[in-house]
N, C-alpha and C positions, 0 to 999 in steps of 0.2 A: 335482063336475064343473059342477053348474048354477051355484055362484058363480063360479067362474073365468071361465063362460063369459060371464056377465053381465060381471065386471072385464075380461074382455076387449071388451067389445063398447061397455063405459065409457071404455077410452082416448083415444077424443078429446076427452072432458070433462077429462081426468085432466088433459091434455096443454095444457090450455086455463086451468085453474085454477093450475096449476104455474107455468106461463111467466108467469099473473100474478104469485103468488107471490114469483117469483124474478128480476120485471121482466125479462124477457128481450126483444130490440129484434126491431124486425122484421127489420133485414140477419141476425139468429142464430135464428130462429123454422125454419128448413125444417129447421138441423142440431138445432136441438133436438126437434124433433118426429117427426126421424129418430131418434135416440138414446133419449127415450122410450118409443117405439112398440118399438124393438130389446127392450128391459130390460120392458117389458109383457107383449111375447110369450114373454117366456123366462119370465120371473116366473106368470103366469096361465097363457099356452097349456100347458106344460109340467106343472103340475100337473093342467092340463084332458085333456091330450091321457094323461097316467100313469094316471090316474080309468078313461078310457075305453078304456084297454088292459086294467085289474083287470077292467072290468066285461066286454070280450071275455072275457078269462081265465074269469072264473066262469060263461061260460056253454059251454064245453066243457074244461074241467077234465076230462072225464070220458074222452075220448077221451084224453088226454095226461097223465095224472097228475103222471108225474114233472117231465117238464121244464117245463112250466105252473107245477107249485111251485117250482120250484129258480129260474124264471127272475122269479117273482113275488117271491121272499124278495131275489137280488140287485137287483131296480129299488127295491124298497123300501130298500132299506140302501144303493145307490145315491142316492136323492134325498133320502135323509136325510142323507147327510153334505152331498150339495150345495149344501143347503138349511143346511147347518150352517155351510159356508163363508161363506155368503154374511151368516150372522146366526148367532153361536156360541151366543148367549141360543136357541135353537130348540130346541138340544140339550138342554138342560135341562127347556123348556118338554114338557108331557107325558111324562117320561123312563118312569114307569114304564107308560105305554101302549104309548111305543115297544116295550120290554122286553117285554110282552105279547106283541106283536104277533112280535117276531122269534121268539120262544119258539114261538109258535102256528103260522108258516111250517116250522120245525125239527122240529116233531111232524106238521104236513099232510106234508113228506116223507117221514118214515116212514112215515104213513098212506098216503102215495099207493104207495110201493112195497111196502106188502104190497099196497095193494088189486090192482098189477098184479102179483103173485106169483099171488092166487087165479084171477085172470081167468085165465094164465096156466096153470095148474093146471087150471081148469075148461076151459078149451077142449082140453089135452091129451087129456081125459077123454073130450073130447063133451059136457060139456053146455052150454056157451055160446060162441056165435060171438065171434069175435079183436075 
């Protein structure tokens, strides 16, 4: 999150280095700076803004089990393929972390629904609040 948030907060440098780069004139300097700044936020914010959704998610997990994990396992395999469209080499790049990872989302779901089986169980009983 904190790098993204820095590359975001870099883009008008990005955007100022590029257009040199790529001599771009001043009559094409507004749409380019528009077009850059578009593919920035989607690029950075995106990742920044997915990070800060994980990190809500892990902190009440507890109250939600299930659909916290289910909906954590589809944004991740969501922005991995998106991420994979946009660069197919990504796919590759850490494969067997990804692998990890989705593996470890597919066992937090069974873990989260037994964990709401026992709550579930226990509150039947009486011994702990829903």
């Amino acid at each position: 999150m904190g790098m993204n948030g820095f590359l975001l907060y870099n883009i008008p440098n990005e955007i100022r280095q590029a257009a040199q780069q790529n001599n771009v004139g001043p009559d094409q300097m507004e749409n380019f700076r528009q077009d850059v700044t578009r593919v920035g936020y989607l690029l950075y914010g995106g990742p920044a803004l997915l990070g800060l959704l994980f990190f809500i998610f892990g902190l009440i997990i507890k109250s939600f089990p299930v659909p916290i994990t289910i909906t954590s396992l589809v944004l991740y395999i969501g922005a991995t393929a998106v991420f994979g469209l946009l660069n197919p080499m990504s796919l590759a790049q850490g494969f067997i972390m990804k692998a990890i990872f989705v593996v470890a989302l597919f066992r937090a779901i069974k873990a989260a629904r037994a964990f709401e089986n026992d709550r579930r169980d226990a509150t039947a009983l009486g011994g702990l609040p829903a």
